[in-house]
C-alpha positions in Angstrom: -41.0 35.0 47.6 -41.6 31.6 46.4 -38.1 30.8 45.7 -37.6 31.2 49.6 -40.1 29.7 50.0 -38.5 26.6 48.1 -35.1 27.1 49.7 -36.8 27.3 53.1 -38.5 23.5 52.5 -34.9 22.7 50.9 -33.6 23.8 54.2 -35.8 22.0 56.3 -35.6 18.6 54.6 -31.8 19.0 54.5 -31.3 20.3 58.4 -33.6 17.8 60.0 -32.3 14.9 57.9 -36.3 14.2 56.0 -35.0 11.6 54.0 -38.3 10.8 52.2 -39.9 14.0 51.7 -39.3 16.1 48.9 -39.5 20.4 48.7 -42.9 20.0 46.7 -44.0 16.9 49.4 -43.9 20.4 51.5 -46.9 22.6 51.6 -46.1 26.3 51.9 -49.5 27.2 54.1 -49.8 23.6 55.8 -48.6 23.2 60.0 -45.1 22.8 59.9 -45.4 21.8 64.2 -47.8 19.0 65.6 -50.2 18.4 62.5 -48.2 19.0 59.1 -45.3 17.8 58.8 -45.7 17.2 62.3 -42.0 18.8 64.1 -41.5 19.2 67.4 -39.1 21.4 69.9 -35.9 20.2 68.9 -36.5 20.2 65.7 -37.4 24.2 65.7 -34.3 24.7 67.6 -32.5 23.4 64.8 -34.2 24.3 62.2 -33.8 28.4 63.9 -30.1 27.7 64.7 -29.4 26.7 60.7 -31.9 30.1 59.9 -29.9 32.0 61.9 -26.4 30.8 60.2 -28.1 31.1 56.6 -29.7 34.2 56.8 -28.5 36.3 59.9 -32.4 36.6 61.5 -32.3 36.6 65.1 -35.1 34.6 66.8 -35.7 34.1 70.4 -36.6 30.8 71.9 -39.9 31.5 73.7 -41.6 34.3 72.3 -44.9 34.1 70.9 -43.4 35.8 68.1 -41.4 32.7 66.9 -44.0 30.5 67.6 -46.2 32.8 65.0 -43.2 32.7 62.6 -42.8 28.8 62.3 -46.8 28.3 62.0 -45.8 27.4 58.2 -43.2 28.1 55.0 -45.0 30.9 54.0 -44.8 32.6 57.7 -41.0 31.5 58.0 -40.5 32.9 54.3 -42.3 36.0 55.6 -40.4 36.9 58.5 -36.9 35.8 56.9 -37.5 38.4 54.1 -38.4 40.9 56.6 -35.8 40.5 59.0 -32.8 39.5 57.0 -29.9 42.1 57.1 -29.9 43.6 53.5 
């Protein structure tokens, strides 16, 4: 899990273009929205767009689901490896 984990924060600097943070500048539990690293709407629809090319999961926009699913790495890494066609 933690090498998703890694590739998830390698994902996220590389989609949204964070040119001065680095994976390990990324905690896995910390906020990824508001607080944390501090993202906002656009960037999640971004950031599910390139998880949904990478990894085939299927997210929908405004379910409390997602929002539970973007709280951090971890929970992103989480749900990828659960919902990822095998």
């Amino acid at each position: 899990m933690q090498s998703l984990e890694q590739e998830l924060k390698q994902l996220i600097i590389d989609v949204l273009n964070l040119e001065d943070i680095r994976p390990d500048d990324i905690e896995a539990g910390a906020a990824l929205f508001v607080e944390g690293l501090g993202l906002d709407s656009i960037d999640a629809l971004e950031l599910g767009l390139a998880l949904q090319k990478r990894y085939g999961v299927s997210l929908s926009a405004d379910s409390a689901e997602t929002r539970a699913h973007f709280a951090s790495v971890q929970a992103l890494a989480a749900f990828v490896a659960s919902a990822s066609p095998q």
